[in-house]
Steps between C-alpha positions, in 0.01 A plus 500: 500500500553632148489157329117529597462877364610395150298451168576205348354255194225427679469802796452688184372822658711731252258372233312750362095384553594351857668831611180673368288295684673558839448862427142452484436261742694762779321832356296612828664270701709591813862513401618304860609147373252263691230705323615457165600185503140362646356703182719335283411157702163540439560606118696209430255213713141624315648621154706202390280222515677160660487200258732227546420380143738760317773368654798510246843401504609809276659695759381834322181367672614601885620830439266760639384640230389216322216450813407821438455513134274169495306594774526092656781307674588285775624583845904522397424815205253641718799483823709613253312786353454666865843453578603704198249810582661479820809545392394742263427731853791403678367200680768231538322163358556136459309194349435220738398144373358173679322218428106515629235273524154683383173373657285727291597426130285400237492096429562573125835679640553202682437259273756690259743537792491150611562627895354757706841625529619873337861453441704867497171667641641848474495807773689843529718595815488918572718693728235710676625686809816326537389166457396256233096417443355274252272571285230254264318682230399130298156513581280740343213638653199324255685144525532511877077606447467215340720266732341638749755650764607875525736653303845514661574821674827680543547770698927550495519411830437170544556151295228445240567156372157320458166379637517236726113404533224608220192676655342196618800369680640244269902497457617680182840515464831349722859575410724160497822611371678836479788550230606875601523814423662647190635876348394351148282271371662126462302399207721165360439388906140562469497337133644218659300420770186563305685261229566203785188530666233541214687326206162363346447895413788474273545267155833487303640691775236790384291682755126446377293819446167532708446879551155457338395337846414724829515420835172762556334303198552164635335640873229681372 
């Protein structure tokens, strides 16, 4: 269980602004482990806003405290941010990835996509009460406003992985294919996939930058 304690290049929770953070977000808060880590859920689903657009193949770009510091990401940052407060508490974590199909997207996103399929959709695994939970913080509470469904609850107990149906019953998101669970993020298998599936994004083998785009922008 130690290899999911440990700080690492990107479960960077010895770094100096994240570790502050934690310590802010927990001030108040009940010091048994379900408590803090649904504070820190919350903290890390409303505060970093989820934008697909900034994806980047620089892997300084998944470490924790890179989400935090921009204030956007994508689901796989965002997994990997809560994973590394966790660990910052003594909560066991691990980064799961799997390939989704999203109902609910924007057709720009789409368009730029070429599929409704997410490849290396990203979630966190915690070891709650002697036994693993995930955990999604991607959505942020104003897009899922916007997209209309609720924000995705997690109460340590339970799996938290996303909303089936919107508010008026339409389908939102299905998972198609899971890739596992890991103690550290694989980025040169998630730059790979997202290389083989989406190569239009990239010229001269070059990842092409879009983070002026927003995935709230293109819905509102």
């Amino acid at each position: 269980m130690d290899n999911y304690l440990q700080a690492t290049r990107f479960f960077d929770y010895h770094q100096p602004q994240l570790a502050q953070w934690i310590d802010q977000q927990l001030d108040g808060v009940a010091t048994d482990p379900v408590s803090q880590v649904r504070a820190l859920y919350l903290a890390v689903r409303d505060e970093v806003h989820y934008n697909p657009y900034v994806f980047s193949d620089d892997p300084d770009t998944f470490r924790a405290s890179h989400a935090l510091i921009s204030g956007e990401s994508y689901c796989i940052p965002k997994a990997v941010l809560l994973g590394a407060a966790a660990r910052a508490i003594g909560v066991p974590s691990r980064l799961g990835l799997a390939d989704v199909r999203n109902h609910l997207s924007s057709p720009k996103l789409i368009e730029f996509l070429r599929s409704d399929i997410f490849r290396m959709h990203g979630y966190i695994e915690l070891y709650l009460n002697e036994r693993w939970v995930k955990a999604t913080p991607a959505f942020n509470n104003r897009l899922c406003q916007i997209m209309g469904v609720e924000p995705l609850a997690f109460d340590g107990l339970r799996d938290s992985v996303f909303q089936q149906y919107t508010a008026d019953g339409h389908a939102h998101m299905e998972y198609i294919e899971d890739h596992g669970v890991f103690d550290d993020l694989p980025h040169e298998f998630i730059v790979d996939s997202v290389r083989t599936h989406y190569s239009h994004l990239f010229q001269d083998g070059e990842l092409q930058d879009h983070r002026r785009d927003s995935l709230e922008s293109d819905l509102a």
